[in-house]
Phi, psi and omega in degrees: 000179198286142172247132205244118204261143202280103181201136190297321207256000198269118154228199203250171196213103185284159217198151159254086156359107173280006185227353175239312188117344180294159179262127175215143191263119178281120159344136139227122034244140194278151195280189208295162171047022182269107196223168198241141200229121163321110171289018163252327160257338179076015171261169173335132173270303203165142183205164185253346176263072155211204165231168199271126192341328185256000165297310199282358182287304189322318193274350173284313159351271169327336201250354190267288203299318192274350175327301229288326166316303185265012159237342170291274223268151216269117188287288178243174155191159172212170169287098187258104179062017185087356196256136194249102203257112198275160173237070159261171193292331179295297193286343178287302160328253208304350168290315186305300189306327163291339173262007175120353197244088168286313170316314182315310173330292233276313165310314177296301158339323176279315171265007162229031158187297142006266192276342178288349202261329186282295175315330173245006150269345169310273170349293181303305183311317183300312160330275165000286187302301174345284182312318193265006161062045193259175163239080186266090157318298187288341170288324184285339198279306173334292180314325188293302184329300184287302164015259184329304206255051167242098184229099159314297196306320204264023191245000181270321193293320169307310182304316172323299194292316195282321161288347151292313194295330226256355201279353174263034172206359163199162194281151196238129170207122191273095176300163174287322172291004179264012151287307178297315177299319174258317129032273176294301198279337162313285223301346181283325173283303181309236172040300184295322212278345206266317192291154186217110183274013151273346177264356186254032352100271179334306170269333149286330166268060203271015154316307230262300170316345187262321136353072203249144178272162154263175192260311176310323174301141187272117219237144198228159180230139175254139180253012056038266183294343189059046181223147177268184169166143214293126154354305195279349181245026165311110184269144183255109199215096168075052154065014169249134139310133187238132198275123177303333183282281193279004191037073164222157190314105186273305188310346197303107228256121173304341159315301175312307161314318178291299186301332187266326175280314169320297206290311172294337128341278197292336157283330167312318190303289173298347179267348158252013140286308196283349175272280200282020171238353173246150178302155216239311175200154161272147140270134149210119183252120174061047208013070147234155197224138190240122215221143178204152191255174184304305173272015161258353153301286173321320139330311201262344166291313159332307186286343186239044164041045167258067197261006170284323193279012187271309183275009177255341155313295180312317181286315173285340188266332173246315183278224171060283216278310186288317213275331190275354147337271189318299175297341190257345164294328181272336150335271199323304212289314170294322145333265204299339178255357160077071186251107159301043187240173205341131164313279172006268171297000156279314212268343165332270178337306193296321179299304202300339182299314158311285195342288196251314178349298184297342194291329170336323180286349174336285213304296199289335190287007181246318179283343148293324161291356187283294178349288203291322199286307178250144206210147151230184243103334191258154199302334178244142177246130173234153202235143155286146167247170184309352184277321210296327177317300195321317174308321180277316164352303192282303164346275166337300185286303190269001118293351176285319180290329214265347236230317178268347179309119129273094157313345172266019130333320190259326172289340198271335200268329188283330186273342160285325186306308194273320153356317208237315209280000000 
């Protein structure tokens, strides 16, 4: 709950909840390692444990200087005959893209170079603006956006996996540069955990921070900016509510929000059958082709007693994908039928779904290092197979889905519940 700190100069500051919708009076401004909690859901308000635009600029730096090493430059390799085949996240990329499977390419290309690349060039620019006394909006709404899908981290699990998959058809060697690369995805993980865009909102808006509501006042939240405000100060443009901090849209009919969560569900839906009933990659080994599907992978780890990397494949490639399906359906389903049960454990569900969604992506970032690793030409060949587009595809659509989900939907059916006893 909000913690009210004994400082002279501290007053409270009313604020809106981006996940339940309660109005709660905040510390303001909270001193340092201090953080403010909804006493009703408990999520985050504003917290003080973080670092300062130019620590994270230094680590955006650092991770710009250390890319070209750890995308570039050769991860693994291994030994065919003598013959020596390098991996890196680039060359897996562009073998896909070259052998026909572009689309697939261009998903892996967003969440493993695209967007980690973007994310700490964002950072420098927001640096920049500071010196340069700019009011960089779009960067900052940006900068919210990409977050999820910049994963370093599930592209470090993937090199795990693929070495286990490649050791039973060649001898495996750990280049020096697969330093640079976990390097990089720690300093990418700080980066997520330390920067705070409210605060940094605050120090480019610093108008807006000054801006303390009353409990009488009718108080509106932009969830774009994370900024609360007064009724009254709505800008109205072509007949839309507008956010006065972020210029975004306020207005947007919870109807809209639904339709937008459905339609990308349900393509999500349809893209994962033909991802788990059709092959996912191929082998040909001594021309034979050995063909494997999402859960006939998981089988073939099993069989060569690999069973961790076998349930950590199951979990991301199947259990993952199926289970958050499932969870946003009955989310959706409580919603449109107004089903009164336990918050609590809605909201759960909705966190794990943020949660885990993205490890999904596992399955293309191990079939792009394979791409680069067995090449052909070679006594062994590996092939992608047609589910993998689908596979990233449904990926793709039930995080766009799950991204559009408002959660204070499901509090307005709880707060109708207490409403009526």
């Amino acid at each position: 709950m909000a913690t009210t700190p004994n400082l002279a100069n501290i007053h409270n500051k009313i604020t809106r909840c981006s996940e339940c919708d309660k109005v709660v009076s905040v510390p303001y401004p909270l001193p340092e390692n201090e953080h403010a909690e909804c006493p009703r859901c408990h999520h985050i308000l504003n917290t003080t444990n973080r670092w300062s635009l130019h620590r994270c600029a230094m680590i955006a730096l650092s991770i710009l200087i250390l890319m070209p090493f750890a995308l570039k430059f050769p991860l693994l390799s291994i030994d065919l005959l003598g013959v020596k085949v390098d991996a890196s996240v680039w060359e897996g990329i562009w073998k896909m893209a070259t052998s026909g499977y572009q689309y697939t390419a261009f998903l892996v290309f967003i969440c493993a170079v695209l967007m980690p690349i973007s994310f700490a060039l964002l950072v420098l620019m927001l640096w920049f603006a500071k010196l340069l006394s700019m009011r960089p909006r779009n960067v900052l709404l940006f900068l919210s956006y990409i977050k999820p899908w910049v994963m370093f981290d599930v592209y470090l699990v993937a090199l795990g996996v693929s070495m286990f998959k490649v050791r039973e058809y060649a001898t495996l060697e750990i280049d020096v540069y697969l330093l640079a690369f976990i390097f990089t995805a720690l300093l990418t993980t700080l980066l997520f955990i330390k920067i705070n865009l409210n605060e940094l909102w605050d120090e480019f808006y610093p108008e807006h921070k000054k801006m303390l509501l009353t409990t009488e006042d009718k108080t509106e939240l932009c969830t774009a900016c994370n900024y609360s405000f007064p009724h009254s100060d709505i800008k109205l443009i072509n007949n839309r509510h507008i956010c006065p901090r972020c210029d975004s849209r306020l207005d947007l009919p919870e109807s809209i929000k639904l339709q937008r969560t459905w339609a990308t569900l349900i393509a999500g839906i349809i893209m994962l059958f033909p991802a788990n009933l059709l092959p996912i990659s191929g082998i040909y080994l001594t021309g034979v082709l050995s063909e494997d599907t999402l859960m006939s992978g998981v089988i073939s780890f099993i069989e060569m007693k690999s069973y961790f990397v076998a349930f950590v494949v199951f979990f991301a490639s199947i259990f993952v994908p199926i289970s958050k399906i499932l969870i946003m359906l009955y989310l959706l389903a409580c919603i449109h039928f107004k089903w009164q049960h336990s918050i609590k454990w809605q909201m759960r569900l909705l966190h794990t779904v943020h949660f885990i969604g993205r490890w999904s992506m596992l399955d293309l970032f191990v079939l792009a290092l394979m791409m680069s690793l067995v090449t052909r030409g070679q006594i062994i060949n590996f092939t992608v197979g047609p589910a993998a587009f689908y596979f990233g595809a449904a990926v793709f659509l039930t995080m766009i889905s799950t991204s559009q989900f408002d959660s204070r939907l499901i509090w307005k059916i709880y707060d109708q519940k207490t409403t009526t006893e």
